[in-house]
N, C-alpha and C positions, 0 to 999 in steps of 0.2 A: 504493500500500500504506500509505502514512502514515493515511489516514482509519480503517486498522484496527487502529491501535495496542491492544494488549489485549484483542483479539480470541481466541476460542476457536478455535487449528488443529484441526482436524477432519480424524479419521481416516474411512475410505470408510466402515466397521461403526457409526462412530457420526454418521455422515450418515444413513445409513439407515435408524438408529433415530430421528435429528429428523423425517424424515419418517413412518415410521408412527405416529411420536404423534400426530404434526400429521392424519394420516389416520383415528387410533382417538378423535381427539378430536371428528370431525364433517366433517372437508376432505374431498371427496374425491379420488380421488388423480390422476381427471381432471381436474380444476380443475387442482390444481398443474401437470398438463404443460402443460395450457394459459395458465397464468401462464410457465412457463417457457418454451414455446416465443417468448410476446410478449419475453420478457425478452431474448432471443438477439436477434430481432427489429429492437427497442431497442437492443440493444446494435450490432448490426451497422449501423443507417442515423447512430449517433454517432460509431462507427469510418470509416467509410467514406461520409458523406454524396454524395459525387459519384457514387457506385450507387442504381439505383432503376428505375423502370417502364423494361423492354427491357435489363434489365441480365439474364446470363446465370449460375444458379444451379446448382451441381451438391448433391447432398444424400447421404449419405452413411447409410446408417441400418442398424444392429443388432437383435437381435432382443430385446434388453432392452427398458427405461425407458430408457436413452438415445435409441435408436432411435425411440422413442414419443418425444420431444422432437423429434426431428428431422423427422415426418411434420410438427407441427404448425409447425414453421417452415416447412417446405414449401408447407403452405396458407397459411399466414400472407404468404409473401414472394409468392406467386403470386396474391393476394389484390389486392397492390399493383403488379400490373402486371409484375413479374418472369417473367424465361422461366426453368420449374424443370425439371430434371430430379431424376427423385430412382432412386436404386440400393439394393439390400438386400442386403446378405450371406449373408442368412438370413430367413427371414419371421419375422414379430413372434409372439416367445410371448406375454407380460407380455399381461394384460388387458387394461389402457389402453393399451398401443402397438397390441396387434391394433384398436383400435378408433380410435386415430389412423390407422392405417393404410387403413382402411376408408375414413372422413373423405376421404383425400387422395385415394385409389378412385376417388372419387366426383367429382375435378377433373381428376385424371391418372393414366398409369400408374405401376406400378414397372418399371426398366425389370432388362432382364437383365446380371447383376453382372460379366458380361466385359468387360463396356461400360465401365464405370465408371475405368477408369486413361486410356481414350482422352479421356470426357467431364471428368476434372477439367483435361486441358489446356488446352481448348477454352471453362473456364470463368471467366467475370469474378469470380467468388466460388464456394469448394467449404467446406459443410457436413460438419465432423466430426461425427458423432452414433453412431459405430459404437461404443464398449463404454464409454466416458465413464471411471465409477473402477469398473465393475463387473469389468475384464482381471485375471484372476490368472496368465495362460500369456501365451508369447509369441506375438505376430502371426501367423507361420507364414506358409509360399510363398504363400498363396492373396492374400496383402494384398501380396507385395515386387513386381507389376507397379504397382500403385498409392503404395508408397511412392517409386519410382524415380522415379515422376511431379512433375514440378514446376511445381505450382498456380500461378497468378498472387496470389493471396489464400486462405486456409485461415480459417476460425474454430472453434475446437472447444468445443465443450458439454460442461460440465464439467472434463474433461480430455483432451487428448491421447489419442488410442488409443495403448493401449502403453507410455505409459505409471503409470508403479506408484505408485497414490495415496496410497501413505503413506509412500514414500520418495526419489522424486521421480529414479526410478532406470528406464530404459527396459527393459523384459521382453524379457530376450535379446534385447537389445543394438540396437532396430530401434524407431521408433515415427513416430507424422505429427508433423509442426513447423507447429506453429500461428503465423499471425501473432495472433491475436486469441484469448484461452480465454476463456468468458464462464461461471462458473458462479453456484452459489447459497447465501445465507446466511449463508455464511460462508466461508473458504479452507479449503483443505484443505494436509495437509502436502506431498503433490506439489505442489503452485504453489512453494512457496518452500525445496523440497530439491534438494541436487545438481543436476541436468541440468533443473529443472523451470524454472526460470524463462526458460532458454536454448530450451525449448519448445512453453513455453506462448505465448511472444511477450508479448503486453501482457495484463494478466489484470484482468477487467472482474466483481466480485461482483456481483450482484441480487436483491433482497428477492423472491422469492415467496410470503411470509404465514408463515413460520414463525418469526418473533421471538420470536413465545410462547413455543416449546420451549426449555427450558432449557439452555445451552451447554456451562457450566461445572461439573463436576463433580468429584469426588475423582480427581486423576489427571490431569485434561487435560493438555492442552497450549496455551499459550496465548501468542499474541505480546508481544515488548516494549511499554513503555508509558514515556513523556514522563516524568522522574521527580519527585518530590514533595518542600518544604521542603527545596531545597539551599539556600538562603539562610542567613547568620547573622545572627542576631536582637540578641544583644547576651550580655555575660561575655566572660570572658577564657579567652586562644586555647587555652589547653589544656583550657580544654573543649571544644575541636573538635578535637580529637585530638592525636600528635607522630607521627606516621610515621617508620620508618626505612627509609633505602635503601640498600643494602652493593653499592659498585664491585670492577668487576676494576681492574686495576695500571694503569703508564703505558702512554697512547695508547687505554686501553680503557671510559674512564669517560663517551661521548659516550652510550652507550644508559641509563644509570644517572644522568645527567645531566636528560634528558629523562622519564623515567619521575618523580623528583622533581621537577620543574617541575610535571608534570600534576599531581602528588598536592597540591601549594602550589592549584593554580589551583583545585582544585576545593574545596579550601574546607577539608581539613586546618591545623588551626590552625598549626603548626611543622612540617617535614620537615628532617629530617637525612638528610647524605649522608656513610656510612662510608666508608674506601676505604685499600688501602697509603698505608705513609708514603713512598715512593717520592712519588705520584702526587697528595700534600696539595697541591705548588705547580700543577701540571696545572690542578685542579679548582676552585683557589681561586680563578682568573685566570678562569672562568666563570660562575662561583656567587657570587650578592648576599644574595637573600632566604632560599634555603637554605645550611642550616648545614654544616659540613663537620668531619669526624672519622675522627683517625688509628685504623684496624682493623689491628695485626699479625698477628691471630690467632683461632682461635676463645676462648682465652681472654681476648683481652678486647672479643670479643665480650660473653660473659659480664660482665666489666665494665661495660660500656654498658649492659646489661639489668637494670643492678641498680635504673636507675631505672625505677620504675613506668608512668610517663609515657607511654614510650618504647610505646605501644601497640598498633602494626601494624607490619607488616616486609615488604619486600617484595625477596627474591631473586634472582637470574638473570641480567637485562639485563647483558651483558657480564661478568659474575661470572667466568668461567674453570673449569676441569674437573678442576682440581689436586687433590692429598688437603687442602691447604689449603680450598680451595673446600666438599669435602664436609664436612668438620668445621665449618665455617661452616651448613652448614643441617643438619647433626645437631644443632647448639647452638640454633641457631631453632625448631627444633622441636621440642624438651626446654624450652622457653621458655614452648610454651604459650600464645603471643598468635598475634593475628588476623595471618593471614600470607600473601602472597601471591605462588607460585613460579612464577616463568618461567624462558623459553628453559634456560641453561646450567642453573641449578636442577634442572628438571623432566628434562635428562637424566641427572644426577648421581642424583638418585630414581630413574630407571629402571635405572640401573646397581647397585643396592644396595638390595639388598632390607632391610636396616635401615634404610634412611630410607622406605622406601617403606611398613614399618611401623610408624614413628612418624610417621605424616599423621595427625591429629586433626581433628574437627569446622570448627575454627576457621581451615583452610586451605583457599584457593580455588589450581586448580591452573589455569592459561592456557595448555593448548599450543593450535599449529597442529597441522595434518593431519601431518607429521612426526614429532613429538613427541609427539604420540597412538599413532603408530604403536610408538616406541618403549616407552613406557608399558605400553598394551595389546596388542599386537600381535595376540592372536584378535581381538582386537572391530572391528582396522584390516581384517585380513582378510574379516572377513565385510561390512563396509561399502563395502571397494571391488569391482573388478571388476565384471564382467556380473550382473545380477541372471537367474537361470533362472524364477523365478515370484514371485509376489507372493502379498500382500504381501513385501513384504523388505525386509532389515535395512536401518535407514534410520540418519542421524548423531542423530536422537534415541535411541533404542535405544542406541545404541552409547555417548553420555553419558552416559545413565541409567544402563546399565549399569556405566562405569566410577566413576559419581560413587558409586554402592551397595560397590563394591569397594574404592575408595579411602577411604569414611568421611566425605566433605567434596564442597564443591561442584566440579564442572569447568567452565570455560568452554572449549568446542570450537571453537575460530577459522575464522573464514571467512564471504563475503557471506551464507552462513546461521550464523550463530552458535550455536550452541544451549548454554543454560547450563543443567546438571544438579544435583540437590540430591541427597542419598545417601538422602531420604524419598521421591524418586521426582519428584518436582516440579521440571517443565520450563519454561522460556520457550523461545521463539525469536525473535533480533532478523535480521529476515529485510533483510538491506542490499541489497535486490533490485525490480524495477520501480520504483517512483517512490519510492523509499528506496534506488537505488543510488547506491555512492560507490566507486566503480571506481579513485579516485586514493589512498583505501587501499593498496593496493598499492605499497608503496614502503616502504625500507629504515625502520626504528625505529614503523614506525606499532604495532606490536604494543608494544612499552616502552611508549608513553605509555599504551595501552589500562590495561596492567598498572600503570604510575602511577594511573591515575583511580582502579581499584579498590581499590589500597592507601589511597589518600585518602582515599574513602566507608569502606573497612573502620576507618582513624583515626576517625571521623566517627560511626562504632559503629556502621555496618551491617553486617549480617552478610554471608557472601564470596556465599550464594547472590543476595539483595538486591544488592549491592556491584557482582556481575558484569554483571547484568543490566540495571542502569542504565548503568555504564560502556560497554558496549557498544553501548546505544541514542544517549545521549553521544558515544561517539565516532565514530557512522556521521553523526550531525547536525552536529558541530563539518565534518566535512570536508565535508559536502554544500554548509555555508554557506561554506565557505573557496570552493569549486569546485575546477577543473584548475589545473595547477601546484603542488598541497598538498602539502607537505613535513613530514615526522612533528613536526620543530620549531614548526611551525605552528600544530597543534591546541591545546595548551595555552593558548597566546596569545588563540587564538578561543573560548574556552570564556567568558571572562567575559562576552563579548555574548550569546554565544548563553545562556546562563542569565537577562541581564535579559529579552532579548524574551520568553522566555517566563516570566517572571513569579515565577524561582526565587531 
């Protein structure tokens, strides 16, 4: 997935629109299956080189365009010596599939669709090609003899049967587990939502000729991207911002610790680290390059805000749940600077509807799946459980959504990331296939996430900008760390991983 950084996620609706352009502009739309079936083809003798002439084929086919892909893999791999079987669900409506299907007629049969749970076990490789992203319903009994079955090798075209190409959510609750999805031009949001990347197996894109068609448009959605001039050039540090970080009490300032660190490392010119005065000598016995500062209260919170400087704030990380605590980000955000609320924050916002309406533009809000839920709790609801048809609500919806209700950006935590602007404009930093970093998982990696972006927010990006590159940041810092990465880690590893790449 790294080679698609900045790439347009592609929803099924406007997949299907690249291709009738690509069809009304002159293609036809035979051509394409025929590209597409080579491209499977291709994809499957890279995946699997040690299959080939005598290797045992099952083929699986729909009465779509998918289905029309899969006859022509069928001729395609039976071409080079391969034993095919191919199965139909349903005989081919689509123009071009009825006419793949004829094609493969003319080499072999179709055989009869009872057959087909017995022939995928018996198979050295089984052809997904039954509804690709065209599934809006679920599978139904006629498919659970064949999903019960367990293939030696699966590869599916385009997507998964079953499952829901725009939210990466299985249609009532059942779908085939690919080891290998190979689709085209571009991903779509199933490959790297929820449950998709767990069932796509490895996800293999292919150029079938429609680069021409325009990707990007008012609204996409579109993946993270490597980010730009982190470097500083030269001036003094305050013009690279003064970040503040506000700790909870003693024993509690390890997450507020680390979130300041990130925010130093990435290139905020100063951070300061507020915190009781209990907890000054705690913190002080830790802290060199960041500053430290007695906070009794929200007023003199206010005091410390008198200097201008002081230009991004960042909340939560161990902060505590007190009425102290909420008056500490009532006063943050009557402050009016770039601000960015975690963990304890973001539940102390959900519990008080006056802070939760003083969120302004220049607040980016970080929960996990948890804290989402407490925030928005319909929009948790409709995101999790069983999906009954598709499309369905996906963790971009639910972003978007919240980020238009809240006024400011969100970042929605997890190996799919998805960061919301309240104008509708999405990334996805998808930390999944050859961008997973599974060693995320682990206690404070979230604080330092929430440090980087108060950094870049010091640094004058804005929290949408801010989130999206920390994010991308911080799935790279740990990939270069590898296993054993520990949240204290990443900070430390960010400054190499900015020269190799050139920042």
């Amino acid at each position: 997935m790294s080679s698609l950084d900045g790439a347009a996620l592609l929803s099924a609706a406007e997949m299907r629109d690249a291709e009738a352009r690509m069809i009304a502009a002159g293609t036809p739309g035979a051509v394409l299956m025929e590209r597409a079936g080579a491209a499977v083809v291709g994809a499957i003798a890279a995946r699997w080189p040690e299959l080939g002439a005598g290797a045992r084929a099952c083929v699986l086919c729909g009465p779509g365009g998918n289905g029309g892909d899969g006859y022509a893999v069928a001729r395609l791999l039976a071409g080079r010596g391969w034993r095919v079987e191919v199965f139909a669900c349903a005989p081919a409506q689509q123009a071009d599939a009825r006419a793949q299907a004829a094609l493969w007629q003319g080499m072999g049969p179709i055989a009869d669709w009872d057959g087909a749970a017995q022939a995928v076990v018996r198979a050295d490789l089984v052809v997904d090609a039954l509804f690709g992203l065209g599934l809006g319903r679920p599978l139904g009994a006629a498919f659970d003899a064949l999903l019960d079955a367990r293939p030696r090798r699966v590869v599916a075209i385009d997507l998964p049967s079953g499952l829901c190409s725009d939210s990466g959510r299985a249609i009532g609750g059942r779908c085939v587990e690919a080891d290998l999805t190979v689709s085209f031009h571009a991903p779509k949001r199933g490959h790297v939502l929820a449950q998709g990347p767990d069932l796509c197996g490895m996800l293999d894109i292919r150029d079938i000729g429609l680069k021409a068609v325009p990707e990007a448009r008012d609204g996409a959605v579109m993946l993270t991207r490597a980010p730009e001039r982190l470097g500083k050039i030269s001036g003094h540090k305050y013009g690279y911002g003064h970040a503040l970080v506000l700790s909870g009490g003693v024993g509690r300032g390890g997450a507020a610790r680390m979130a300041a660190r990130a925010a130093l490392r990435i290139g905020a010119g100063l951070v300061t680290m507020a915190c009781p005065p209990a907890a000054l000598q705690e913190n002080a016995a830790r802290l060199d390059a960041v500053m430290l500062r007695p906070l009794r209260d929200a007023e003199a919170l206010d005091a410390l805000l008198q200097d201008p400087r002081l230009n991004a704030l960042l909340l939560g990380p161990g902060l505590g749940l007190r009425a102290r605590e909420s008056d500490l980000v009532a006063r943050a955000l009557a402050a009016g600077r770039a601000l960015v609320l975690d963990a304890d924050a973001l539940t102390l916002v959900a519990k008080d509807e006056a802070l939760r309406d003083a969120l302004h533009a220049d607040c980016l809000l970080t929960p996990h799946d948890g804290e989402f839920a407490r925030l928005f709790p319909d929009l948790a609801d409709r995101m999790g459980g069983e999906a009954a048809t598709g499309p369905a609500f996906s963790r971009i919806d639910a972003a978007r959504e919240a980020a238009a209700r809240a006024g400011c950006a969100v970042l929605l935590k997890g190996p799919d990331t998805v960061i919301a602007a309240p104008d509708g404009r999405v990334r996805v930093n998808a930390g999944v296939y050859g961008r997973a970093a599974p060693w995320l998982a682990t206690a404070g990696a979230g604080d330092v996430l929430a440090g980087i972006a108060a950094g870049l927010m010091a640094r004058g990006r804005a929290g949408f900008d801010a989130g999206q590159e920390a994010a991308w940041l911080h799935v790279a810092a740990a990939r270069r760390f590898g296993p054993g990465l520990i949240a204290e880690d990443i900070p430390d590893i960010l400054p190499a991983l900015m020269r190799e790449m050139g920042l």
